[in-house]
N, CA and C atoms as an extended XYZ file, in Angstrom:
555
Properties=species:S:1:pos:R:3:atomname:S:1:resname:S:1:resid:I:1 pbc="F F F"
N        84.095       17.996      115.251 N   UNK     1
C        85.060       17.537      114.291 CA  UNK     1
C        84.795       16.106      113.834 C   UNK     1
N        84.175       15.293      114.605 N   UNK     2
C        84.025       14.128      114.401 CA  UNK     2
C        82.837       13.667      113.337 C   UNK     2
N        82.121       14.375      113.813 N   UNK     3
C        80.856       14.603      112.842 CA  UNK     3
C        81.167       15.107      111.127 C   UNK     3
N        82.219       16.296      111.129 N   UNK     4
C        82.433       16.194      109.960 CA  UNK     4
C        83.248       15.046      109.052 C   UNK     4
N        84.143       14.588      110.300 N   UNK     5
C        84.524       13.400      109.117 CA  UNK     5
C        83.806       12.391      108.722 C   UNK     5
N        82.319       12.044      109.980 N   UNK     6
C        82.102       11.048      109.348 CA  UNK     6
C        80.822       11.122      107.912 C   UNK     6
N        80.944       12.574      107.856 N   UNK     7
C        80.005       13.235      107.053 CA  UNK     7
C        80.695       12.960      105.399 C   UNK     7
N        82.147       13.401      105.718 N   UNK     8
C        82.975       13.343      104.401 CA  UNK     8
C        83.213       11.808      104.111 C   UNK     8
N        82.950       10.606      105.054 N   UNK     9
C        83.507        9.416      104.582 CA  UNK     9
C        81.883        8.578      104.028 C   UNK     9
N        81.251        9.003      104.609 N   UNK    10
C        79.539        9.327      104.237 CA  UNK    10
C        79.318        9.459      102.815 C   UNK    10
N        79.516       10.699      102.346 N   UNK    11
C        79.517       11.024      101.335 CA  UNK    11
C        80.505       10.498      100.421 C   UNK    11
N        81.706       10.105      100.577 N   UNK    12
C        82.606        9.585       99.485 CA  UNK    12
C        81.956        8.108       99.201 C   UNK    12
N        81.530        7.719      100.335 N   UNK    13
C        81.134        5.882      100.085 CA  UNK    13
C        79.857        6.226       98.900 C   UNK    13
N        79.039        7.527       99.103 N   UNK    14
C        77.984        7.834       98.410 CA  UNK    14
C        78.524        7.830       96.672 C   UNK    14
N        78.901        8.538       96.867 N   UNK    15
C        79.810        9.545       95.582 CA  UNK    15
C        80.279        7.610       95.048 C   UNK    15
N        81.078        7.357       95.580 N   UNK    16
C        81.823        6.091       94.989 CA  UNK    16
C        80.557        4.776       94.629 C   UNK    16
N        79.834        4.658       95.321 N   UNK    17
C        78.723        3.438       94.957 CA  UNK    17
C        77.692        4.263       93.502 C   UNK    17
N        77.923        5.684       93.275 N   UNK    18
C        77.374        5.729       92.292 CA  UNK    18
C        77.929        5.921       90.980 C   UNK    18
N        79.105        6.177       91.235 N   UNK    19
C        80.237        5.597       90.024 CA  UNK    19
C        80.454        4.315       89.489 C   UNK    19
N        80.225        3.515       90.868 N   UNK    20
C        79.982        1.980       90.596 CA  UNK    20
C        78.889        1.455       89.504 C   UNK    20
N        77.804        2.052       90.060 N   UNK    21
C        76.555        2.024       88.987 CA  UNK    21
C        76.758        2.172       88.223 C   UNK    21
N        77.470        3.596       87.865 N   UNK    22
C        77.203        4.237       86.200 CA  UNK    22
C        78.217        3.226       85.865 C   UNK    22
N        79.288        3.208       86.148 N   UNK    23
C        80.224        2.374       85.191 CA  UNK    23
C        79.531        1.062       84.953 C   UNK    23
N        78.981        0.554       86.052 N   UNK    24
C        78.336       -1.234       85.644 CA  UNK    24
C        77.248       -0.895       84.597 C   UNK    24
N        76.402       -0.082       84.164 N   UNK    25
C        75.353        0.318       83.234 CA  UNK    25
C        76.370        0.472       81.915 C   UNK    25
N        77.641        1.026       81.824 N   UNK    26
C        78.180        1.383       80.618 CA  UNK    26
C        78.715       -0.413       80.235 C   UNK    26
N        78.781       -1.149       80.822 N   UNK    27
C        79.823       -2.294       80.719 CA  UNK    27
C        79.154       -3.024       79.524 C   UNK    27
N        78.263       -2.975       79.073 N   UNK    28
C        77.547       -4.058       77.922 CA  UNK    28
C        77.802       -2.792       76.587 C   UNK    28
N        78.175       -1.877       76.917 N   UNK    29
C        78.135       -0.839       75.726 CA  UNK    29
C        79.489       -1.316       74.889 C   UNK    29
N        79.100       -1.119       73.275 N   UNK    30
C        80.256       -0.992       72.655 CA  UNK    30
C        79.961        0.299       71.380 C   UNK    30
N        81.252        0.392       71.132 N   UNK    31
C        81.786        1.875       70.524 CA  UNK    31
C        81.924        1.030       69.048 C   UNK    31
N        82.100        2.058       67.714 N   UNK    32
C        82.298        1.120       66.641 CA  UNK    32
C        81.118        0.687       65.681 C   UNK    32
N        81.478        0.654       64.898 N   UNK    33
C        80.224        0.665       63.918 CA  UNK    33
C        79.818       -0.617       63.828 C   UNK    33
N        78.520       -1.386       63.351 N   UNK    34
C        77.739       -2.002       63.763 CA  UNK    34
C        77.452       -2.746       62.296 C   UNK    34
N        78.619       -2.715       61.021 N   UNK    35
C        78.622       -3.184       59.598 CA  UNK    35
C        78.944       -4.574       60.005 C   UNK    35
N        78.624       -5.336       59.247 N   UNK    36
C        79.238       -6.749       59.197 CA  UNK    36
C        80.986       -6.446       58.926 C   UNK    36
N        81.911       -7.506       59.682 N   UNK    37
C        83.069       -7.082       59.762 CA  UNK    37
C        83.651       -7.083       58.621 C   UNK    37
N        82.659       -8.169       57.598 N   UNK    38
C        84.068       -8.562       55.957 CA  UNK    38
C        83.508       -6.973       54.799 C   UNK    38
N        82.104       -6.167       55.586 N   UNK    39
C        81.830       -5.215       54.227 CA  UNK    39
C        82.782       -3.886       55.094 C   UNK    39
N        83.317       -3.414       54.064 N   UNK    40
C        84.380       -1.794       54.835 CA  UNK    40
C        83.991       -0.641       53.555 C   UNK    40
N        83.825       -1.240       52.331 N   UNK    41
C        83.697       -0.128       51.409 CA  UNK    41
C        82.388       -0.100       50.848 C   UNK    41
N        81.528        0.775       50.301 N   UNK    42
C        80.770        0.791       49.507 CA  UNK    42
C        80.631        1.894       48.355 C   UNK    42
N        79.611        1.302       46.947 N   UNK    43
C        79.366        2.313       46.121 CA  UNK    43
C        78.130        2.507       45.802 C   UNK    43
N        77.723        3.753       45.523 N   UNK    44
C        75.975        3.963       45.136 CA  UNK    44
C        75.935        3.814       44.087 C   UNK    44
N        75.106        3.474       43.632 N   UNK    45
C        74.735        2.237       41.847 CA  UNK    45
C        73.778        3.256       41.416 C   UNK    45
N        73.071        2.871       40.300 N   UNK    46
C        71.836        3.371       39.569 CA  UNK    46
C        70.882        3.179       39.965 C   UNK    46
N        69.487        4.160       40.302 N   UNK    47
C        68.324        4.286       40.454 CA  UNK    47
C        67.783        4.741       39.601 C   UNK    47
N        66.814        3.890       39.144 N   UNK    48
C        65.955        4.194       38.181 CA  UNK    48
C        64.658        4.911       38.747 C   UNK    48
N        64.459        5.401       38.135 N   UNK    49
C        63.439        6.946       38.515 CA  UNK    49
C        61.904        6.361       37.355 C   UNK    49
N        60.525        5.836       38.571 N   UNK    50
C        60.423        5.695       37.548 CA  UNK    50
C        58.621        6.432       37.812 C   UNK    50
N        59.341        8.103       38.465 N   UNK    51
C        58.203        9.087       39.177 CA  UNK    51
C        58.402       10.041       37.657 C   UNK    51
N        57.010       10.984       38.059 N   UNK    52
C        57.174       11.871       37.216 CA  UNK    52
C        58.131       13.577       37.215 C   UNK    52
N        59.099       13.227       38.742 N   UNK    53
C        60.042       14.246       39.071 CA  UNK    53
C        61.292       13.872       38.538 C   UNK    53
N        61.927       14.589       37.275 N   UNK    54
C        62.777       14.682       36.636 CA  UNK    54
C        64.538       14.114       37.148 C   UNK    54
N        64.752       14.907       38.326 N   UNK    55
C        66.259       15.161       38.938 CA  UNK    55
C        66.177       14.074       40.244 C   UNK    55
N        64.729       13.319       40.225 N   UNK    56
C        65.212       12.963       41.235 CA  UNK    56
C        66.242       11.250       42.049 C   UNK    56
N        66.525       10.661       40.818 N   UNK    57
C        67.533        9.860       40.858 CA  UNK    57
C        68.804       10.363       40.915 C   UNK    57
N        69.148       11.173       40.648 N   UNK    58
C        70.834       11.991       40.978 CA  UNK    58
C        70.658       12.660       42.108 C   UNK    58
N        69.636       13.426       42.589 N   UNK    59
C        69.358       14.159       43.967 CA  UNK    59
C        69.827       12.835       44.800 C   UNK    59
N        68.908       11.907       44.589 N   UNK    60
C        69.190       10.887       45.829 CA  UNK    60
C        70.586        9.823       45.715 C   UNK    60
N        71.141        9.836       44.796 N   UNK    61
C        72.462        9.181       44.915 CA  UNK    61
C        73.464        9.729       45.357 C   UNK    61
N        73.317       11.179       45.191 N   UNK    62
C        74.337       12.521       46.103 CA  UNK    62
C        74.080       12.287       47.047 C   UNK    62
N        72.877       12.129       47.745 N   UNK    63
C        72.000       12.703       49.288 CA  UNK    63
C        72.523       10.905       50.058 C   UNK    63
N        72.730        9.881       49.129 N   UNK    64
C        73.015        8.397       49.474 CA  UNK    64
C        74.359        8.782       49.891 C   UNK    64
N        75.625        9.407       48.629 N   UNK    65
C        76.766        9.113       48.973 CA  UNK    65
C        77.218       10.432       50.135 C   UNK    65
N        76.559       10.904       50.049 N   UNK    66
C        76.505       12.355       51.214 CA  UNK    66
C        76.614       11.264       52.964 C   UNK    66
N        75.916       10.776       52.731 N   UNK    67
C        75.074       10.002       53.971 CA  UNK    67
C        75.791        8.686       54.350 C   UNK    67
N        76.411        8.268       53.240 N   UNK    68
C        77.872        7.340       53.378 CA  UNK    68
C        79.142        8.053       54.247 C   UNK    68
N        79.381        9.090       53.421 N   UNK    69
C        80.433        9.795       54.162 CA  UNK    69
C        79.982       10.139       55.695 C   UNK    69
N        79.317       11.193       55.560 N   UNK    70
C        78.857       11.827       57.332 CA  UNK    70
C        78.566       10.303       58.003 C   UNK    70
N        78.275        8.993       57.843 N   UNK    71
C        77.797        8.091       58.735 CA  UNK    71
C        79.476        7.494       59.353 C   UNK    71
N        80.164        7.187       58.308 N   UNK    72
C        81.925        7.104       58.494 CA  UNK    72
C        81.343        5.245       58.802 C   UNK    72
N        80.991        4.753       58.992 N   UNK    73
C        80.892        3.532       58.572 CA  UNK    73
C        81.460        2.828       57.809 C   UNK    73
N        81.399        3.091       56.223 N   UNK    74
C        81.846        2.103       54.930 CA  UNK    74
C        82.206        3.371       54.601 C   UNK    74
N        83.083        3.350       53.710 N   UNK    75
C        83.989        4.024       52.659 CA  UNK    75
C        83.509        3.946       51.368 C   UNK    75
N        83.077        5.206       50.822 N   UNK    76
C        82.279        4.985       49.655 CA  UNK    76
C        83.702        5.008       48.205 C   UNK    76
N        83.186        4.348       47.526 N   UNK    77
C        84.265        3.954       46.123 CA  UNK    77
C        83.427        4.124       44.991 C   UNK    77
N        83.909        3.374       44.271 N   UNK    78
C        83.992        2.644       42.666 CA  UNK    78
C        83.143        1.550       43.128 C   UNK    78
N        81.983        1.572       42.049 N   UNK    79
C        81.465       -0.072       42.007 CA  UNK    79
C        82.442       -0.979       41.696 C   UNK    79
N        83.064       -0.923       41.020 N   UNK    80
C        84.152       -1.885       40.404 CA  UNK    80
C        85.173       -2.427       42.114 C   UNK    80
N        85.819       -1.424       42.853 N   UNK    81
C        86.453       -1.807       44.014 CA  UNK    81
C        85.594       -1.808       45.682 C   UNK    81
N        83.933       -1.817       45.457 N   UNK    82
C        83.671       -2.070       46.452 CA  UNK    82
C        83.371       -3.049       47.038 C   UNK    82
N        82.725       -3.607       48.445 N   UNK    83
C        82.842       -4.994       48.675 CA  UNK    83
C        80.818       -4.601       48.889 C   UNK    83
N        79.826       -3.916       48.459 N   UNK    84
C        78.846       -3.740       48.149 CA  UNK    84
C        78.161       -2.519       47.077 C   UNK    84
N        77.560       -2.490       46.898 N   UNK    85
C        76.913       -1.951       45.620 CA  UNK    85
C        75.466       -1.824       45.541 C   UNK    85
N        74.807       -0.358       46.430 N   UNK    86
C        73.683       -0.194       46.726 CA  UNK    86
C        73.024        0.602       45.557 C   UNK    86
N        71.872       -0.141       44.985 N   UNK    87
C        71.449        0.492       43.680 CA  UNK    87
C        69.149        0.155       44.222 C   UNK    87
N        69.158        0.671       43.530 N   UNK    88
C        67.673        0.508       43.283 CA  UNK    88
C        66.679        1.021       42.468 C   UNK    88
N        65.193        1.677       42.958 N   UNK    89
C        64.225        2.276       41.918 CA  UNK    89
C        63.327        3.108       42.566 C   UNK    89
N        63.592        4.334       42.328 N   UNK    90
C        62.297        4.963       43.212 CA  UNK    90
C        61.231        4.653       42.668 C   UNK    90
N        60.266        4.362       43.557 N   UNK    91
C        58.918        3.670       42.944 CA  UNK    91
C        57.877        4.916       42.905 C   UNK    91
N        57.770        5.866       43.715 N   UNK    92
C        56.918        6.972       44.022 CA  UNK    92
C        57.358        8.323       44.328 C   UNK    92
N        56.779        9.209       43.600 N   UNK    93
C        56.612       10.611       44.859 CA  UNK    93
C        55.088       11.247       44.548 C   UNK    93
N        55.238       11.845       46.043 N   UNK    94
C        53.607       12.209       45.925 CA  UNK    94
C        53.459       13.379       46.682 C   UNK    94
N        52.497       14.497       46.929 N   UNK    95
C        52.480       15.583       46.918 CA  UNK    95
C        50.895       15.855       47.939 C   UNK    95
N        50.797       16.037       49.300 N   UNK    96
C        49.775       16.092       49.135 CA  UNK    96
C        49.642       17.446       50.342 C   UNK    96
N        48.365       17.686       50.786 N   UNK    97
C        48.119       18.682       51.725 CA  UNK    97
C        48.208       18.576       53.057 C   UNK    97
N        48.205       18.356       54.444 N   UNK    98
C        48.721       18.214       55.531 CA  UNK    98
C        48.036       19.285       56.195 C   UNK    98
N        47.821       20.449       56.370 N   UNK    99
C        47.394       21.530       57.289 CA  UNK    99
C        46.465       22.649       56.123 C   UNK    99
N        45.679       23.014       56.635 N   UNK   100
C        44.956       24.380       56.271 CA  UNK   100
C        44.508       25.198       56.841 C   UNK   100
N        43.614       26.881       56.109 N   UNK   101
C        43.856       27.442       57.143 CA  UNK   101
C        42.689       28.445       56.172 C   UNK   101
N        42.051       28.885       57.213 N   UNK   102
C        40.687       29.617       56.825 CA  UNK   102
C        40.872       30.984       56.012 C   UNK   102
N        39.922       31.233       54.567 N   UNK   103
C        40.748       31.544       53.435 CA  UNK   103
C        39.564       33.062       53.867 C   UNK   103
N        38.530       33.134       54.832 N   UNK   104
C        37.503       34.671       54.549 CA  UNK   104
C        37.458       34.592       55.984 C   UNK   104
N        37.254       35.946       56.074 N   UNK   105
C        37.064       36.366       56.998 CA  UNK   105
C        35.637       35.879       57.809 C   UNK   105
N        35.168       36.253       59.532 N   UNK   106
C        33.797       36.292       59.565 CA  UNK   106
C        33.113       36.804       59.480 C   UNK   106
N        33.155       37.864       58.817 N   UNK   107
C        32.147       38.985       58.254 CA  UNK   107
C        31.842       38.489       56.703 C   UNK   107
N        32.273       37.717       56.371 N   UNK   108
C        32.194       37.256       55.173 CA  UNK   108
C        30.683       36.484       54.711 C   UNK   108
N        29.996       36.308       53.335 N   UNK   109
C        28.723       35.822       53.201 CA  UNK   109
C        28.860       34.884       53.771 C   UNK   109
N        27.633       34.157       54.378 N   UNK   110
C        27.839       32.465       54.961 CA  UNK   110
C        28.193       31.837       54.194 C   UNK   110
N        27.895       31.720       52.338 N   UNK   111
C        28.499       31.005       51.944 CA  UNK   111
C        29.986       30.659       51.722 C   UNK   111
N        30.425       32.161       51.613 N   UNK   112
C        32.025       31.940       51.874 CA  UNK   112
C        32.629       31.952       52.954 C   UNK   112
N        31.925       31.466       54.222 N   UNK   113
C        32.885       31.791       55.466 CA  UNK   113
C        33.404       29.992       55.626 C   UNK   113
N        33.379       28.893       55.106 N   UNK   114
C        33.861       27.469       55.245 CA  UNK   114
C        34.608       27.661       54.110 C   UNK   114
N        35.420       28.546       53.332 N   UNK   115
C        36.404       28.532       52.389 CA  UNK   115
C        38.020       28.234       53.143 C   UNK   115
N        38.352       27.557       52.692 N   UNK   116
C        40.381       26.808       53.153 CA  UNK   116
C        41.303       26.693       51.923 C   UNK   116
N        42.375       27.121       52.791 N   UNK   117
C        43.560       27.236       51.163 CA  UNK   117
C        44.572       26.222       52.248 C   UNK   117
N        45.215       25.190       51.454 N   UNK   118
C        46.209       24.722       51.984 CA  UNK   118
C        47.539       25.465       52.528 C   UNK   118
N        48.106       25.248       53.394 N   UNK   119
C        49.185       25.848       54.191 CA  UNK   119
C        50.008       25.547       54.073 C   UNK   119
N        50.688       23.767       54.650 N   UNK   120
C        51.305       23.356       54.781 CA  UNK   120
C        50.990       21.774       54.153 C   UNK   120
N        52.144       21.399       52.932 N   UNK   121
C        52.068       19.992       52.527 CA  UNK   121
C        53.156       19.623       52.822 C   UNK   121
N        52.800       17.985       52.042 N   UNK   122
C        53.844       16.808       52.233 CA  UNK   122
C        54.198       16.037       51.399 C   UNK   122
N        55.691       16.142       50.758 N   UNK   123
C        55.824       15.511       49.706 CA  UNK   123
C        56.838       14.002       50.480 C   UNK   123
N        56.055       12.947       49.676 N   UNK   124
C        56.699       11.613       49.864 CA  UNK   124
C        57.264       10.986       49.066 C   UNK   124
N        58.520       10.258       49.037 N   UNK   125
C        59.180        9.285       47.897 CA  UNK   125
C        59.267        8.286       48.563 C   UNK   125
N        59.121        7.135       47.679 N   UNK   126
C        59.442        5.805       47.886 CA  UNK   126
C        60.502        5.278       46.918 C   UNK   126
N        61.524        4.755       47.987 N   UNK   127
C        62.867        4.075       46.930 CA  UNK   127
C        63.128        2.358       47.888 C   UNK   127
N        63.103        1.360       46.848 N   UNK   128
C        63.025        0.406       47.061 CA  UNK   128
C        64.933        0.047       46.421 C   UNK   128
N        65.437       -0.609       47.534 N   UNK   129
C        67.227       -1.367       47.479 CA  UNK   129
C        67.621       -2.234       47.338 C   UNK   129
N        68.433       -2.653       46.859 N   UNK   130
C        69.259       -3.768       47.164 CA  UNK   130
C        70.808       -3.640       47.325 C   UNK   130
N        71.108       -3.892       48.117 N   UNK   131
C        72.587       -4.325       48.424 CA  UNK   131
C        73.002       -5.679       47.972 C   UNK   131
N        73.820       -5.469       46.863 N   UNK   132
C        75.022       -6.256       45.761 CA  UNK   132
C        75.843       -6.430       46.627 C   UNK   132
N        75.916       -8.077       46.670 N   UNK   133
C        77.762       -8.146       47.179 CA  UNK   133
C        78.496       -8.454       46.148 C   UNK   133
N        79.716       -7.631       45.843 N   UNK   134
C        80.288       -7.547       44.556 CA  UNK   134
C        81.122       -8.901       44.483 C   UNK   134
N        80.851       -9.485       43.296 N   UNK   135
C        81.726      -10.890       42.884 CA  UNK   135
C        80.891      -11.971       43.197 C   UNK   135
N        79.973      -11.990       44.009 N   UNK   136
C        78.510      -12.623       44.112 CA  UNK   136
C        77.446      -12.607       42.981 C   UNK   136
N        77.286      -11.014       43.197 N   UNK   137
C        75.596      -10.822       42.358 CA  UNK   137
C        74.565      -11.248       42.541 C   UNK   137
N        75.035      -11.523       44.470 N   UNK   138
C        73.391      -11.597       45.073 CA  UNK   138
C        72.982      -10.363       46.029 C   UNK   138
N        72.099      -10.388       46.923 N   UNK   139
C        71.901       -9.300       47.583 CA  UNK   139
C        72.477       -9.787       48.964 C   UNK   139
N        73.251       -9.308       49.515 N   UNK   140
C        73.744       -9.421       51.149 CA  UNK   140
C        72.489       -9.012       51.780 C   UNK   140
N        71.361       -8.811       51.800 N   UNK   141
C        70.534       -7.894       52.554 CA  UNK   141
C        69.169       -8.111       51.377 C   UNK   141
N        68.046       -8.580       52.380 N   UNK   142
C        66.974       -8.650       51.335 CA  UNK   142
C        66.301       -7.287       51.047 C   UNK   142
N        65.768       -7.267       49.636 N   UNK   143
C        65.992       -6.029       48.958 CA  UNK   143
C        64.630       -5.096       50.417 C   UNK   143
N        64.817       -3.984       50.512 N   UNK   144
C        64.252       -3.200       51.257 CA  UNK   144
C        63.681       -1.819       50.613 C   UNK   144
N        62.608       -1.425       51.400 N   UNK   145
C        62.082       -0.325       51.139 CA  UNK   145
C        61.670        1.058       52.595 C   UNK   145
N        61.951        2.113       51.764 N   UNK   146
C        61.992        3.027       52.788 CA  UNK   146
C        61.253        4.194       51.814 C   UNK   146
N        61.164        5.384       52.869 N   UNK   147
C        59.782        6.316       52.618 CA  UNK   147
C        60.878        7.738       53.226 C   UNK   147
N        60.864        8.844       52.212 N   UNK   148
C        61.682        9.825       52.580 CA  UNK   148
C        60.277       10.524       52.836 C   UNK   148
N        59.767       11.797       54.126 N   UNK   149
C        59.639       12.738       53.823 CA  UNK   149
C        60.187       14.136       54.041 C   UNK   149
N        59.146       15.128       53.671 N   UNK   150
C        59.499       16.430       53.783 CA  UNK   150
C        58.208       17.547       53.643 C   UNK   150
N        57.946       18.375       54.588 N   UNK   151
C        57.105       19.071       54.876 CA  UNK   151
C        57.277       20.398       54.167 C   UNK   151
N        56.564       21.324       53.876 N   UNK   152
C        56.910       22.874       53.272 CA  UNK   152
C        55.790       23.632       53.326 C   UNK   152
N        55.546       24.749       53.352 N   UNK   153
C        54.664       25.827       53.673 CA  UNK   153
C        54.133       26.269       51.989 C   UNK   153
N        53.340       26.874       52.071 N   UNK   154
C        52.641       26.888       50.653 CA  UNK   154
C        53.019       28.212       50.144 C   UNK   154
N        53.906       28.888       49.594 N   UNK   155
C        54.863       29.621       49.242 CA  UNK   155
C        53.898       30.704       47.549 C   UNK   155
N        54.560       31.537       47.204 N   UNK   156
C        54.036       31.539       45.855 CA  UNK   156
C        54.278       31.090       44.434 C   UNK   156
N        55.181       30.641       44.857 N   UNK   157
C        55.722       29.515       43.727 CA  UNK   157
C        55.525       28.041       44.192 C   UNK   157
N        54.630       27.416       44.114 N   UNK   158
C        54.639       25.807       44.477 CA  UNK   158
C        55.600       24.913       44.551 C   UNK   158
N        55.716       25.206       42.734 N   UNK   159
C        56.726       24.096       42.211 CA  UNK   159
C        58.234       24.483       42.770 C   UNK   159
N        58.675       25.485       42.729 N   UNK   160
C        59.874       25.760       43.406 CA  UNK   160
C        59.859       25.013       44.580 C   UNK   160
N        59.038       25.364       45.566 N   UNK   161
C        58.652       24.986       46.944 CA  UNK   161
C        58.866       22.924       47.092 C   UNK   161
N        57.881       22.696       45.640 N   UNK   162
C        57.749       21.707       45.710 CA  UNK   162
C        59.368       20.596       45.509 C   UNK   162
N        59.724       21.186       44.379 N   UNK   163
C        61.183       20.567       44.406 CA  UNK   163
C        62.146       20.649       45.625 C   UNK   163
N        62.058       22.008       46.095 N   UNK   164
C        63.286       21.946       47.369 CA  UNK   164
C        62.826       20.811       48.119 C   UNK   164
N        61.176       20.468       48.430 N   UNK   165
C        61.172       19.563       49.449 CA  UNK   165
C        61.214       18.113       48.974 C   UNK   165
N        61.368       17.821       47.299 N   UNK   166
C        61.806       16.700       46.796 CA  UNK   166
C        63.239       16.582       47.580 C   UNK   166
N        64.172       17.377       46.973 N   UNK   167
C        65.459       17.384       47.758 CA  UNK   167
C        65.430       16.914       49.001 C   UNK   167
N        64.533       17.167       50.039 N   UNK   168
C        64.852       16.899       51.284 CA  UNK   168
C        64.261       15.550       51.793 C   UNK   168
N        63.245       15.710       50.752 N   UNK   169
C        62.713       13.915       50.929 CA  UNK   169
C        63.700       13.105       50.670 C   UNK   169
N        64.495       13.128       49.435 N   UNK   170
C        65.962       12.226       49.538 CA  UNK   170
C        66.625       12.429       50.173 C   UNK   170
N        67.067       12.595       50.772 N   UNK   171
C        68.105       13.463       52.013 CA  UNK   171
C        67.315       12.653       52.635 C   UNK   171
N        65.939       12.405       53.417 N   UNK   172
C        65.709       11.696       55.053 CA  UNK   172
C        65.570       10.412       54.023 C   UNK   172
N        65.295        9.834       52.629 N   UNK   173
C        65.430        8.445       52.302 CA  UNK   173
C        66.334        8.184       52.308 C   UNK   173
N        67.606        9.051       52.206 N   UNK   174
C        68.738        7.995       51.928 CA  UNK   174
C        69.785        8.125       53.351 C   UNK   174
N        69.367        8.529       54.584 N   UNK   175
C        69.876        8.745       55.534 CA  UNK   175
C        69.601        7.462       56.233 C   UNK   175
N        68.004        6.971       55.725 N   UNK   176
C        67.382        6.214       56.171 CA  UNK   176
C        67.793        4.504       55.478 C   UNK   176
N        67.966        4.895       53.896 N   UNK   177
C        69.062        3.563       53.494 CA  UNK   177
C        69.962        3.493       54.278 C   UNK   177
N        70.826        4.322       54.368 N   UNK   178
C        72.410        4.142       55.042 CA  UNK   178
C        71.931        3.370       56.778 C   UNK   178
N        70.689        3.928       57.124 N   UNK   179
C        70.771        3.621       58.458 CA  UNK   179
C        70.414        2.243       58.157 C   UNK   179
N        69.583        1.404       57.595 N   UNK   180
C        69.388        0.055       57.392 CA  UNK   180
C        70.662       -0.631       57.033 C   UNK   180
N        71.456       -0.309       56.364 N   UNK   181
C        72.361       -0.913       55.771 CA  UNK   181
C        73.207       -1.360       57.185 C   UNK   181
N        73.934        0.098       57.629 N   UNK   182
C        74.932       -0.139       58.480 CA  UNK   182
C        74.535       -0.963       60.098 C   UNK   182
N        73.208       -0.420       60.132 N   UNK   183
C        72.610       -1.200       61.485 CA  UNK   183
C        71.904       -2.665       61.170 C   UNK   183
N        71.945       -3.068       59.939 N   UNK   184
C        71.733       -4.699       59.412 CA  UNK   184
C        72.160       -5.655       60.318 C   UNK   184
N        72.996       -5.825       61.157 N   UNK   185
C        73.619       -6.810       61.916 CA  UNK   185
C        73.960       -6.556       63.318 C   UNK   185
């Protein structure tokens, strides 16, 4: 009997010194978003598009204010009532190959047996920012640049293929604005 208690007071001192730990490891942590305290609202401005993909300045100001909301950080508005005003210019998109994959068989002539059809590409955008502090009309944040991509399989329609993964290239650029912005400080 003795043995078990000192087994159970054993183990609680155990159990308790490692609660101690974890809690002393959590003690420098804080909860709460990570914006400068005077910015709370923001609005997505104009991007000038100045690639040869049509839609893709409105794709990425949706995929910006999309990425405002889900982050819950700043409160997206009105340029007119926000206390910033993120606008910029996509400078690039580009399109290229990434993976391939052997197009003849090996029974095939020698000359055609080193034939490759692309598989899998990679389309890239570049959008360059600035964050407006409104009633200023300077930049709170020196202007920055970020790189969306997006991968896709070589489909029979390209260009279809190719646009969805425009879409998704804005979507990881402007996930990737929002993340600069709000983690700035």
């Amino acid at each position: 009997m003795r043995f078990a208690g000192t087994i159970r007071k054993l183990f609680g001192g155990v159990i308790g010194a490692a609660m101690l730990v974890g809690l002393s490891g959590c003690a420098s942590y804080r909860t709460g978003s990570l914006v400068h305290p005077q910015v709370k609202t923001v609005a997505v401005g104009e991007f000038s598009n100045t690639t040869d993909v049509a839609q893709l300045s409105p794709w990425l100001r949706q995929k910006l204010t999309d990425q405002f909301m889900l982050d819950g950080s700043l409160r997206v508005t009105t340029p007119d009532r926000a206390d910033i005003v993120v606008s910029g210019r996509i400078t690039r998109a580009t399109m290229a190959q990434v993976a391939e994959v052997k197009a003849r068989a090996k029974d095939a002539r020698a000359e055609d047996r080193s034939a490759y059809q692309g598989a899998i590409y990679r389309v890239e955008i570049g959008v360059e920012f600035d964050t407006i502090l409104r009633g200023r009309d300077r930049n709170l944040l020196p202007r920055q640049q970020v790189q969306g991509y997006a991968d896709f399989p070589r489909l029979p329609d390209i260009e279809i293929a190719r646009q969805e993964a425009m879409k998704q290239a804005a979507f990881d650029a402007a996930a990737r604005i929002v993340s600069q912005i709000t983690e700035a400080w």
